[in-house]
matplotlib code that plots the C-alpha trace (Angstrom):
import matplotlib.pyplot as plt

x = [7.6, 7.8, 5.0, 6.4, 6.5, 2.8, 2.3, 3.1, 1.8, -1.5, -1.9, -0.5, -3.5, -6.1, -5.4, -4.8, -8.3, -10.2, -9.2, -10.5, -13.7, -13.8, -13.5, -15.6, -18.3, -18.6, -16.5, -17.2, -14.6, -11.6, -12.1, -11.0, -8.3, -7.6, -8.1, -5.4, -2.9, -4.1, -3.0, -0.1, 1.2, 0.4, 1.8, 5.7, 5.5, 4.0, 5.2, 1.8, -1.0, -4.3, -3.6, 0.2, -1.7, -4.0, -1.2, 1.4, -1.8, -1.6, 1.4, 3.6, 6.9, 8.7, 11.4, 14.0, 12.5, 13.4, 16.8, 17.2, 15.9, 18.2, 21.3, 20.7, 20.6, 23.7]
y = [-8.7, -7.4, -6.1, -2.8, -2.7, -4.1, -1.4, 1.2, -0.6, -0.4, 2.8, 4.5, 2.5, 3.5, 6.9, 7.1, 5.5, 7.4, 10.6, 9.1, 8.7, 11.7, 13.1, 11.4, 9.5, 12.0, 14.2, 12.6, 9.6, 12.1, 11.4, 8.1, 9.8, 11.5, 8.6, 6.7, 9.9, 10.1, 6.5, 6.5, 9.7, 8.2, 4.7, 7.1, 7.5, 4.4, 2.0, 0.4, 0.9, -2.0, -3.4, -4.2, -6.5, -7.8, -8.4, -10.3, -12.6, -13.4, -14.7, -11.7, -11.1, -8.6, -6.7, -7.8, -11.9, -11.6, -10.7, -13.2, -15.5, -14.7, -14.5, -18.2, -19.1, -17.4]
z = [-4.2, -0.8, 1.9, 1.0, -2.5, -2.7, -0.3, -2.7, -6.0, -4.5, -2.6, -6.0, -8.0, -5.6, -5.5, -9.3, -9.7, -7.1, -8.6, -12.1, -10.4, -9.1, -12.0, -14.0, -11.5, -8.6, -6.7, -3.4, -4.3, -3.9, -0.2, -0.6, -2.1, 1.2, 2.9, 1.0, 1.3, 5.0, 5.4, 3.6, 6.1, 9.4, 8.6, 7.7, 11.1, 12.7, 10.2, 10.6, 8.0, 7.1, 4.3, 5.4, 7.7, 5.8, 3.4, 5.8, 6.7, 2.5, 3.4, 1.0, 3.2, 4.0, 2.4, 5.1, 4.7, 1.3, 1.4, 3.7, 1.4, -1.3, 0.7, 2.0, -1.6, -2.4]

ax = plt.figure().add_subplot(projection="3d")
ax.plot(x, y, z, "-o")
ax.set_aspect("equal")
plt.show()
């Protein structure tokens, strides 16, 4: 999987278990449901967000190294 895709997996799964927190644990953990949605908005228009970073240093590539991958194996 790409940068982007694990981008989105996690960012959906935090926000979906924040707001189960905040339901059931305390309300204060729907701001780290802004804080994802916050994140999510700024990096549409600076194509830059944390955990993209901290991902790429994992070593997960992106979605344009991948198809590069699987073009020089076609």
């Amino acid at each position: 999987m790409s940068v982007e895709r694990w981008l989105r997996l996690i960012a959906g799964f935090f926000i979906l278990l924040s707001v189960a927190l905040g339901h059931w644990v305390s309300a204060y953990f729907y701001l780290f449901t802004a804080f994802v949605g916050l994140n999510l908005l700024q990096s549409a228009f600076t194509d830059w967000c944390p955990m993209m970073s901290f991902l790429k240093l994992l070593g997960v590539k992106t979605a344009a190294q991948c198809a590069l991958e699987q073009k020089a194996r076609a």
